[in-house]
N, C-alpha and C positions, 0 to 999 in steps of 0.2 A: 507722859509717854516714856516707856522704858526704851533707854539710848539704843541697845540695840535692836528692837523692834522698829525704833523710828528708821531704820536700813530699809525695812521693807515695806510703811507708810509713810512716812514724808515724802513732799513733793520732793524727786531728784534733782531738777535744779538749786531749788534751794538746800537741799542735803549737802551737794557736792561743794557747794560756795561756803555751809557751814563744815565740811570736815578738813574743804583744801587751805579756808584762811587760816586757821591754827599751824595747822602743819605747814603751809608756807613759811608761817613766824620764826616755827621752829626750828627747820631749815636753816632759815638766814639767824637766827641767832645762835645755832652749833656752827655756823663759816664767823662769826663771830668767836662764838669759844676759843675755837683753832686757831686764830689770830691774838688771842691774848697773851700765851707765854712768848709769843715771838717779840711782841711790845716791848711788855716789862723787861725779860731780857736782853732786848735789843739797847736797854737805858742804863746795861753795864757796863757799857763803849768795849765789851770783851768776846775778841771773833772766836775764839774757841767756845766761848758760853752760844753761841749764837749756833756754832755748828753743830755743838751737841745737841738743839733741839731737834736741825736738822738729818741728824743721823739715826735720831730716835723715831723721828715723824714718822716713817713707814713700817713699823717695826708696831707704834703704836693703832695705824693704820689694818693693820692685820687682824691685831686683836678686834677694835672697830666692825671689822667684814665677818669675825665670828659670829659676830655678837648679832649682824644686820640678817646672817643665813639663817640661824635659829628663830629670829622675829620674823624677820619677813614671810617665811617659810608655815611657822607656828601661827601668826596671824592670818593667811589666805583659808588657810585649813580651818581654822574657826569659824571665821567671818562665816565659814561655806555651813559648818556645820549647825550654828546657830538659825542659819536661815533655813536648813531642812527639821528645824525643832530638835537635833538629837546632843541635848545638853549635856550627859551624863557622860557623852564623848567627847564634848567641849572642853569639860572640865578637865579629864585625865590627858588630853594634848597640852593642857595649858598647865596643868601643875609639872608633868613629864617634861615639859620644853624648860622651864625654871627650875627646875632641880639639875636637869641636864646642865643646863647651863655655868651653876654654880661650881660642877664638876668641872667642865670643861675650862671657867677660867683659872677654879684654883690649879688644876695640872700646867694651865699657859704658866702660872705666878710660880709653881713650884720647879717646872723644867727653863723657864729662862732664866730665875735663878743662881739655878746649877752651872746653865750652861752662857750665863750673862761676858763671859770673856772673849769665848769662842762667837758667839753670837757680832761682837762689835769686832771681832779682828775679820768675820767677813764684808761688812761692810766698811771696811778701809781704814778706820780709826786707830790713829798712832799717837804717842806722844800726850801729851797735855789735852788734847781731844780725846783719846781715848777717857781718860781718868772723869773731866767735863761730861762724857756722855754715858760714863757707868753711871754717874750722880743721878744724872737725869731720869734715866731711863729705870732704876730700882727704884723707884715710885710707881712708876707708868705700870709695870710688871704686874707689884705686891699690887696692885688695883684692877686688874686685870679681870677679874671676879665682878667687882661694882660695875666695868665697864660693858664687859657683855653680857650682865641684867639690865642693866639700863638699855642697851639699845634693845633690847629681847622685849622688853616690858613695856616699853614705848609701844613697838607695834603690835602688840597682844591689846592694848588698854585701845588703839584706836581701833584693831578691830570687831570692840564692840560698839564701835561710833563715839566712843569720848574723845578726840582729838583734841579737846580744849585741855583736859588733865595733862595727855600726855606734852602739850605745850608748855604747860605752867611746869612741870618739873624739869623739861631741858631749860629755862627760862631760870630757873632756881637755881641749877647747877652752874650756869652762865655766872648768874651775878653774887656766889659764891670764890668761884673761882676770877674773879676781876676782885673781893674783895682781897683774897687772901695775898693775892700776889705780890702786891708791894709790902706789905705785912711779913710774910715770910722770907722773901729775896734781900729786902731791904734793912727793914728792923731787926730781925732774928740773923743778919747778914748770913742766909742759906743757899745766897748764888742762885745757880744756876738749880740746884736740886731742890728749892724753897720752889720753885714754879712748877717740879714736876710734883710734888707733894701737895699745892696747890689744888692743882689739877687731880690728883687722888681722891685728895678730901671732898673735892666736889663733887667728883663720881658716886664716891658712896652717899653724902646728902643726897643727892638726887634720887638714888636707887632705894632709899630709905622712904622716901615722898612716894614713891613709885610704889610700894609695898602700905602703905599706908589705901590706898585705892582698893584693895580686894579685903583688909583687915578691918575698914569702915561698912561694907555693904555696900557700896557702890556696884561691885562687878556683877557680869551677868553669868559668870562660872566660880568666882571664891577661890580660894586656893586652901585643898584641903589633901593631907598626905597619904588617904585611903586612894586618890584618885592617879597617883603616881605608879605611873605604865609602862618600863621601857619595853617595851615590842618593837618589833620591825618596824610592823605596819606601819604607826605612830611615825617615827623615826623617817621611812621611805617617805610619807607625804611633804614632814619637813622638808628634806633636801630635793627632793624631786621639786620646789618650789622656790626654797631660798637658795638653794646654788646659784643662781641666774646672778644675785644680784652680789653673790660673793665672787663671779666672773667678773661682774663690771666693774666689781671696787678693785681688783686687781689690775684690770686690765687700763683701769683709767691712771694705778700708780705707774705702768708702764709704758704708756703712750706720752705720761709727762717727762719721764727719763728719756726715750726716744727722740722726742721734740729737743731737751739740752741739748742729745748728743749731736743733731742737725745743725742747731743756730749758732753751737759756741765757734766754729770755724769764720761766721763771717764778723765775728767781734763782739764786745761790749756791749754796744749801742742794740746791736741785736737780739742779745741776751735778755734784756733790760725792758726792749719792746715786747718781747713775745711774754716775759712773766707779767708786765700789767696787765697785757690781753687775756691771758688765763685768770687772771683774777679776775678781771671786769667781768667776762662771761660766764664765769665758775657762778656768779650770782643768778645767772637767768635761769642757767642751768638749776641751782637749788629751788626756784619757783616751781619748773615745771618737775620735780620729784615731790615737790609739796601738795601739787593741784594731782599727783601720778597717790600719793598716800591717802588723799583722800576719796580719789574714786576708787578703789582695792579692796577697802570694805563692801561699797556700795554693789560692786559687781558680784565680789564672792558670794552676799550674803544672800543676795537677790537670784543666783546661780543655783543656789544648795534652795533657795526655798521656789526654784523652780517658776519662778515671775519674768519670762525670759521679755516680757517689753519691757521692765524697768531697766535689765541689763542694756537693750540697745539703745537705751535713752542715754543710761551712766557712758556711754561710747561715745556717745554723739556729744551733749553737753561738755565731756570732755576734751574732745579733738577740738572743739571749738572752743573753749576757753584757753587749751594749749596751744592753739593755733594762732588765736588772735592775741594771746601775749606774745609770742615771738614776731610775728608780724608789727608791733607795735614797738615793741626793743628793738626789733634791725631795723627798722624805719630811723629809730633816735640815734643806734649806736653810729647807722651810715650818715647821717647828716651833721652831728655832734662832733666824730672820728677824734676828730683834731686836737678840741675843745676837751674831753672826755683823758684821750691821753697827755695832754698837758696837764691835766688835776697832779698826776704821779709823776712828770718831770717834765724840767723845763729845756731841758739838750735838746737841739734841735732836730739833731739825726734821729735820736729817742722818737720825736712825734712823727717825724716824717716817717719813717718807717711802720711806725706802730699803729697809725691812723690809716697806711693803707693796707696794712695785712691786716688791721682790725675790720674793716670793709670787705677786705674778701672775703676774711672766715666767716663774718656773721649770715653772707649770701644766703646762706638754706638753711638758716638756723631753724627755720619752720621745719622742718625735714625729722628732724632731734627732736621735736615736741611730741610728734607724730608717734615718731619711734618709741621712744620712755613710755607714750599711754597705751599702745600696741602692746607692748613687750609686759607692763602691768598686766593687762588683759588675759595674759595668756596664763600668767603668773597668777592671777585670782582664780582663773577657772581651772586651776593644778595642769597645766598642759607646761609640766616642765621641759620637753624636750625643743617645743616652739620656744619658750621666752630664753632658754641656754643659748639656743640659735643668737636670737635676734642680739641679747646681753653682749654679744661676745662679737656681733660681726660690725658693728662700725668702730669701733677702736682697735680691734685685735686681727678681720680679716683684710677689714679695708683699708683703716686708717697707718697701723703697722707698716706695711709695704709699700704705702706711697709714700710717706715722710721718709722712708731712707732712698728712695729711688728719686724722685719729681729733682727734691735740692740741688743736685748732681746736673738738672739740666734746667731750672727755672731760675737756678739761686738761691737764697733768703726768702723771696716769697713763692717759692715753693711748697716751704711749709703749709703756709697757709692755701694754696690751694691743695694740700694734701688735703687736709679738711672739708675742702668742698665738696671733693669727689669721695671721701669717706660718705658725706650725707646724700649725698643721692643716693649711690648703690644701696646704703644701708634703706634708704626711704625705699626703692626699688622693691627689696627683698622684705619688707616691711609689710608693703602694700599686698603683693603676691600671696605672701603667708596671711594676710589679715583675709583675701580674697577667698582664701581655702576654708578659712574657719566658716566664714558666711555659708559659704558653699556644705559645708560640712552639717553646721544648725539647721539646715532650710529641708538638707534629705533623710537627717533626721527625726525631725519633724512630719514629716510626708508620711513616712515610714512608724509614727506613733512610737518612739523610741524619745526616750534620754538621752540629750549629749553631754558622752561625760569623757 
């Protein structure tokens, strides 16, 4: 069975188990990747090496969120268009979205270049830091091109239902980049900019496996230069879909700055407890954008080719898989608490504190599962204006203004009930807008109309 056909004949539950475990993997082995130069670096006992990876991270984060607008974006669009059979349209989004792309990182690679001095004097860097983080960071740049094909080509390859490819090359570039790093940093003694070249090299391996997929016969569109299209049109479907999730990857690098500027007032200890807890949870969280990758196909494709019980089925099987993984993490995280943040330190205050904000924040972690497959939904069926909503209001309407207000009058765990009530309201508004869609399908339907 051709992969992408099996979108719209395969049993949906077993589809959705076969697209969400890849891309689960995946997931958790890019929060891997991200964690490798801070290792290896972290084993030069040199805090300047360490900050410059830090002052780069977000910097490289950006490019990261290009890369995820144009996939994201360019994959719902297919997914949809595959499933209404019209191929010949599939193919000019999908060469137009990668050739774009290649534009858009060499301009990132060519104008951070230029402007790589200015760029690090706004974010703070002075001194022997600065110089640490120029190193770093003209790798990350000159790759800036490999980087956002890669994430582009990832979500183009799954959605034609191959999620196992697009696994096995972020899995490639993983264990590339874990080779090279003690190799470069150590042997070749390239510091701190041996890890960001690392990291380079992997990028493009990777995006080279990734281009390997349409140049063997695998794809279900090819990639051929007759079919490169910038029009609008093309263009508008992208972003009217991948913006959402270029909000969230923004909005989640500033909900994490927000949170510092809260906890560093009431010390160390606190500091210390809230970055394990973002870590711990940053994991459940990449589950459920794993289990959210792999329903995206399933809806889009099933959407375009007009099979609207499969879509409610992709809804249902997924709320309840995202449902009952969170339900099953807060259950562990809340009983564990203690046990969980002692793994990451043994200071007392450290666990006392971090085992009970960890407890609160996890409360509605169900609420978040909700949300991510809701906000997918809306994103596979091009209703960009609902998923920009949703993308952007539990970190940015809700979550923003409690965590500087609540601290002021709960304390330190403030915080973390800032979070709780981020997921309600976000669930709230979640629910309501998911209510409207139904309402939306059901009179359209009445009425012998397409909803689109």
């Amino acid at each position: 069975m051709n992969k992408s056909n099996s979108l719209g004949e395969e049993k949906v539950l077993k589809l959705l188990f076969r697209l969400s475990t890849p891309a689960i993997i995946a997931m958790l082995v890019s929060a891997v990747y991200n964690l490798v130069d801070t290792f290896f670096v972290g084993m030069l006992n040199d805090n300047g090496a360490m900050g410059a990876v830090s002052i780069a991270f977000p910097i490289f984060m950006v490019v990261v969120a290009v890369g995820q607008t144009m996939g994201v974006g360019s994959g719902a669009y297919i997914s949809r268009l595959l499933g209404s059979k019209n191929i010949d349209e599939a193919k000019r989004v999908a060469m137009t979205s990668i050739i774009t792309s290649a534009v858009v990182g060499l301009l990132i690679t060519l104008t951070g270049l230029v402007f790589i001095d200015e760029i690090l004097t706004l974010t703070g860097a002075s001194g022997s830091l600065f110089d640490q983080s120029k190193a770093y960071l003209l790798y990350i740049l000159m790759a800036s091109v490999f980087t956002i094909l890669n994430m582009n080509m990832n979500n183009l390859i799954r959605a034609e239902g191959n999620a196992m490819y697009s696994m096995i090359a972020i899995s490639l570039g993983a264990l590339v980049n874990v080779l090279l790093d003690p190799l470069l940093i150590f042997t070749f003694n390239m510091g701190v900019a041996g890890a960001s070249m690392a990291t380079a090299i992997a990028q493009g391996v990777s995006t080279l496996f990734l281009f390997s997929y349409y140049f063997t016969g695998r794809s279900s569109v090819g990639l051929n230069l007759g079919f490169f299209t910038p029009k609008w049109s093309i263009y508008r479907e992208i972003l009217i879909t991948g913006l959402p999730s270029f909000a969230r990857q923004f909005l989640s690098s500033l909900a994490l700055a927000l949170v510092n500027v809260a906890v560093i007032p009431f010390g160390d200890a606190a500091v210390a407890s809230i970055g394990i807890i973002l870590r711990v949870t940053s994991l459940g969280t990449y589950v459920l954008f794993g289990i959210a990758q792999g329903f995206q196909p399933i809806v889009a494709y099933n959407f375009g080719a007009k099979q609207v019980e499969r879509v409610k089925e992709a809804i249902k099987y997924a709320v309840i898989l995202s449902s009952g993984f969170c339900l099953l993490l807060s259950g562990t995280f809340i009983v564990f608490a203690r046990h969980i943040i002692g793994v990451f330190s043994s200071h007392p205050e450290v666990v006392e504190m971090g085992s009970r904000s960890l407890i609160i924040m996890i409360t509605l972690f169900v609420a978040n599962g909700f949300q991510i497959i809701i906000t997918t939904l809306f994103q596979s069926l091009g209703h960009g204006k609902q998923a920009f909503i949703l993308a952007v209001s539990r970190q940015g309407l809700f979550f923003a203004p409690a965590v500087l207000i609540l601290p002021r009058f709960l304390g330190f765990y403030g915080v973390s009930y800032s979070l709780v009530i981020a997921d309600m309201l976000a669930f709230l508004l979640t629910f309501g807008m998911y209510k409207k869609l139904q309402r939306d399908f059901r009179e359209a339907r009445e009425k012998g109309l397409q909803f689109a």
